[in-house]
N, C-alpha and C positions, 0 to 999 in steps of 0.2 A: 409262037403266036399265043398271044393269052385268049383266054376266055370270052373276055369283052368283045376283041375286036371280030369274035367268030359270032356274037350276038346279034339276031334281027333288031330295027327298031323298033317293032311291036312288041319285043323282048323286052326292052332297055328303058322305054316308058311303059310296060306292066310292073318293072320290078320298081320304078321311078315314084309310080303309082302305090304301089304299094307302101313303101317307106314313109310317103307324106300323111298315107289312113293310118298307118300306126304310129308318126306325130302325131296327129291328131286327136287322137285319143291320151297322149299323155298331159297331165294337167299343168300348168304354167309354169308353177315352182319350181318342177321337173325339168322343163328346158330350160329354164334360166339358169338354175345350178348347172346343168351340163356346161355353161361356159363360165360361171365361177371362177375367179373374179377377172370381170372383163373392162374394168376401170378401179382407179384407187381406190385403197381401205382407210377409214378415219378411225382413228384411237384417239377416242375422247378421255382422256387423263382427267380424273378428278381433283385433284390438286394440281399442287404451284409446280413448276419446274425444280425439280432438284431431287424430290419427296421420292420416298420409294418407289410408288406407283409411277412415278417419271423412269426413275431407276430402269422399273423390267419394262415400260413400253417402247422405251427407245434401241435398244438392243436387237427384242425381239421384233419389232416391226424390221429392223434392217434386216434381218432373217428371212423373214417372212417374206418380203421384197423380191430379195436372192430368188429364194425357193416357188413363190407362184407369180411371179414375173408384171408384177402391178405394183406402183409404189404405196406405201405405207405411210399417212402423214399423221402424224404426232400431235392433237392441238388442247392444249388444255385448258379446265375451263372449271376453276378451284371456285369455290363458294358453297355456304351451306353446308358445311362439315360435310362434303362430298354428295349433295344429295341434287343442285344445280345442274351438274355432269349426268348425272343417274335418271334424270327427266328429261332433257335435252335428249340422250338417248334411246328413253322409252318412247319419245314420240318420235320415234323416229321409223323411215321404212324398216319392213321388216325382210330385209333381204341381203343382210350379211354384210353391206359396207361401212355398218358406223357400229364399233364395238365400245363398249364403257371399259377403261380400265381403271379399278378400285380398289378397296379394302376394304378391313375388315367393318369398318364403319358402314359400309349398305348393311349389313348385317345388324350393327348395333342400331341402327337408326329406323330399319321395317320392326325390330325389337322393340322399340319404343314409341315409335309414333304411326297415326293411321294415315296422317298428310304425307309420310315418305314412300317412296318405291320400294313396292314388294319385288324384286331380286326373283322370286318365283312364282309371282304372277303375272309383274309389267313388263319384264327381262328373262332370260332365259339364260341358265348358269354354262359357259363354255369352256372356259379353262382354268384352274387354277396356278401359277406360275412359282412362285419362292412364298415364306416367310420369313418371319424375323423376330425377335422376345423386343421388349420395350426397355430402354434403357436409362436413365436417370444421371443426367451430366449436369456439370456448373461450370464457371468460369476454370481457364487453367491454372492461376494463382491460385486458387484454393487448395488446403493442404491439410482437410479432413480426408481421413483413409477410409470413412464407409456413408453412407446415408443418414444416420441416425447420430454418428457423430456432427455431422455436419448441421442438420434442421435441429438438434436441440440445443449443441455447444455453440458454432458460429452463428448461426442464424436466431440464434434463443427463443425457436419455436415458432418465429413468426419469419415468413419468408412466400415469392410470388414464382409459380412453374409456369413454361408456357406448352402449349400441346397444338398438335395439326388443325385444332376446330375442335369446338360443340360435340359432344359424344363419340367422340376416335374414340377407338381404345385406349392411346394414350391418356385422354383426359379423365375415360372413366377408374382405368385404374391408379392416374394420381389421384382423385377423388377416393377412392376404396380405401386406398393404402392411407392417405394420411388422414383422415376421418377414423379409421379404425382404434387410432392412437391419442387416447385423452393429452389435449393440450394444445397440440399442432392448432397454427391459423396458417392453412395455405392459402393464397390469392390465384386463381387459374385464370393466365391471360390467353386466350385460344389466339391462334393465328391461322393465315389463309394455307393450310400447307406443312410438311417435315421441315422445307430450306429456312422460312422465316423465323421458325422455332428454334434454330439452333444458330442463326446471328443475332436475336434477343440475347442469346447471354452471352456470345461473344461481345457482343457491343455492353451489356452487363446493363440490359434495359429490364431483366429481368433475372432472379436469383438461378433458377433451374428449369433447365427441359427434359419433360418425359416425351424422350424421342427415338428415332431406329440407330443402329450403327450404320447402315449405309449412308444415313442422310450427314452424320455426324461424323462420316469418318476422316475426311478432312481437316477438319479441324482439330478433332482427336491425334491425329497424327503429324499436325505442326503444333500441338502441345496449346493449342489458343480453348478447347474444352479439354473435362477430367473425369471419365465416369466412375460414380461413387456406387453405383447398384444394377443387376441386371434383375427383368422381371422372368427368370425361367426356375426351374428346379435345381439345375446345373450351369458351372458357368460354363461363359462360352470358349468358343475355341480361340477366338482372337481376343477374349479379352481377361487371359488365365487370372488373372491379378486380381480381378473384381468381382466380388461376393455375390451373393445373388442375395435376394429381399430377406431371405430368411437366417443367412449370415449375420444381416446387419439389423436383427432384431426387429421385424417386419412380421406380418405374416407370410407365408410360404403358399407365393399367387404367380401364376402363369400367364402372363400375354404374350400370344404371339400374333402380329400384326402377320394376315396374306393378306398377297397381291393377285388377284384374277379378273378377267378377260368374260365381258359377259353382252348379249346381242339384244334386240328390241324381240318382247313375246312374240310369237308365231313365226317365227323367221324358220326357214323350213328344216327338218331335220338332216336331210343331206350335207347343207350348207354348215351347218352348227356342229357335225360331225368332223367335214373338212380342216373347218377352223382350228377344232380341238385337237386333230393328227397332226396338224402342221405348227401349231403353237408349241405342241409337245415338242415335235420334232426338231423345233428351233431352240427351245431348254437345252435338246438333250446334246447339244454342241458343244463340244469341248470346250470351245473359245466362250462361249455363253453363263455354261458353267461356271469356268474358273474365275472369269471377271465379276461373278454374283457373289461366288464365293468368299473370294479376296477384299467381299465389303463389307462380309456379314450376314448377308442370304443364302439361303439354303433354298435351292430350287427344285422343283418336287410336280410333280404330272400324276394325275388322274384323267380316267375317260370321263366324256359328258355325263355318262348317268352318275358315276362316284360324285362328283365336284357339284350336281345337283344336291345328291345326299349330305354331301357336307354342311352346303349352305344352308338347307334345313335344318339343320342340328346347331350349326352354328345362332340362328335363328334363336330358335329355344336355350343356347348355354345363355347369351347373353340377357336375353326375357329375363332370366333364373336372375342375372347377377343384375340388375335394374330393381328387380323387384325386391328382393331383399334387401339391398343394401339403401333401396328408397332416392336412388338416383335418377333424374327424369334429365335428358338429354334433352332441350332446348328445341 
């Protein structure tokens, strides 16, 4: 005989009694996140379909699905060198079902202008997920072996790159890099996104994309793009062959494009924490891994506080690199 059935019912509603005064007292956020998540989560993608930030949303929301039992819908909503998506989301409730997944461009963009979304003060930073260095591809008939032979031999200095949008890092570092070098006339045609950017030059509507290997890897690997430079210190691991900036008579400059996962300000801390275990915990999957891997991402987890601290730093590196170099993002 259990317990229960041996209980008076002046028992069974005092203790019934009891449990509802101490709901009671807990404040709304509190019970709501106890059932966290009790209908679908939206991942608002700030770029086009294809683009990195497509890349780890689609994966990890299937994860995520698996693991908290609410489906995960994927809807992207590219404009405004990511800054469209990143408003859309800050107005949004603030109770954990509409997450923004971006780059490094929220960062360059609260960097540079007062009309964009502050990241840590209209948004609340939850996970960071992979990055990836910036990479500098051309058509695949081209048959210069580095960057520098290409823009001053083939192209006689005068040639058009295209990038994800207005202040990516992409765009700001083809701006650094070929500004730095008396002569170069680059023309920068922004596009809605990484996918658009790397069928302009297949389609050879434009000379060069500074773009990811994930978004390019495709067509890198049916030989239709050829990349001539990576923006890291080292090359990479998939792309032994190809020099990094500083090989190809460049200066010796770092971009790496992250992709992270971030919610509307005030969204409750329970909830924001949840997110961040479970995001993590869906990186840290084998199958998740290997296929981020295998395209040129490097997937990488911090807790909420770290991935806060980052964005703030991140914040201030790129301020530093706007302001020197005198480049004002659009």
């Amino acid at each position: 005989m259990n317990l229960a059935s041996r209980a008076s019912p002046r028992d069974l509603f005092a203790a019934i009694a009891a449990s509802c005064a101490i709901a009671a007292l807990l404040p709304g956020p509190v019970l709501a996140q106890q059932s966290f998540p009790a209908k679908p989560i939206r991942f608002v993608v700030a770029f086009a379909p294809g683009g990195i930030a497509d890349t780890i949303a689609r994966p990890v929301g299937q994860k995520l699905t698996d693991r908290v039992g609410q489906p995960v819908v994927v809807e992207n909503r590219s404009g405004a060198g990511g800054m469209l998506a990143a408003k859309l989301v800050a107005a949004a409730q603030p109770d954990g079902y509409a997450l923004l997944v971006t780059t490094t461009a929220i960062a360059v963009n609260a960097s540079a202008s007062k009309e964009a979304v502050d990241p840590l003060v209209q948004l609340t930073p939850v996970a960071i997920a992979a990055s990836t260095p910036t990479i500098f591809a051309v058509h695949g008939s081209v048959k210069a072996k580095n960057l520098m032979e290409y823009v001053r031999g083939v192209k006689g200095s005068r040639f058009t790159y295209s990038s994800a949008g207005v202040g990516t890092t992409q765009h700001l570092t083809g701006e650094y890099l070929f500004k730095a070098l008396p002569g170069l006339e680059a023309t920068h045609v922004p596009c809605q996104g990484g996918a658009p950017v790397n069928t302009a030059v297949v389609a050879q509507q434009v000379d060069m994309a500074s773009t990811t290997l994930p978004t390019a890897f495709a067509y890198i690997r049916q030989g239709t793009m050829r990349v001539l430079a990576v923006a890291s210190h080292a090359r990479m691991r998939l792309l032994p062959g190809v020099p990094t900036l500083a090989e190809s008579g460049f200066p010796d400059f770092e971009d790496r494009s992250w992709i992270a996962f971030f919610a509307p300000a005030n969204t409750p801390a329970a909830i924001v924490q949840l997110l961040n275990s479970e995001i993590n915990q869906a990186l840290r999957q084998p199958e998740v891994t290997e296929r981020l891997s295998t395209i040129g991402l490097d997937p990488q987890t911090l807790s909420q506080g770290e991935f806060a601290e980052y964005v703030k730093n991140e914040i201030a590196k790129w301020g530093g690199i706007i302001k020197t170099t005198g480049i004002t993002p659009n």
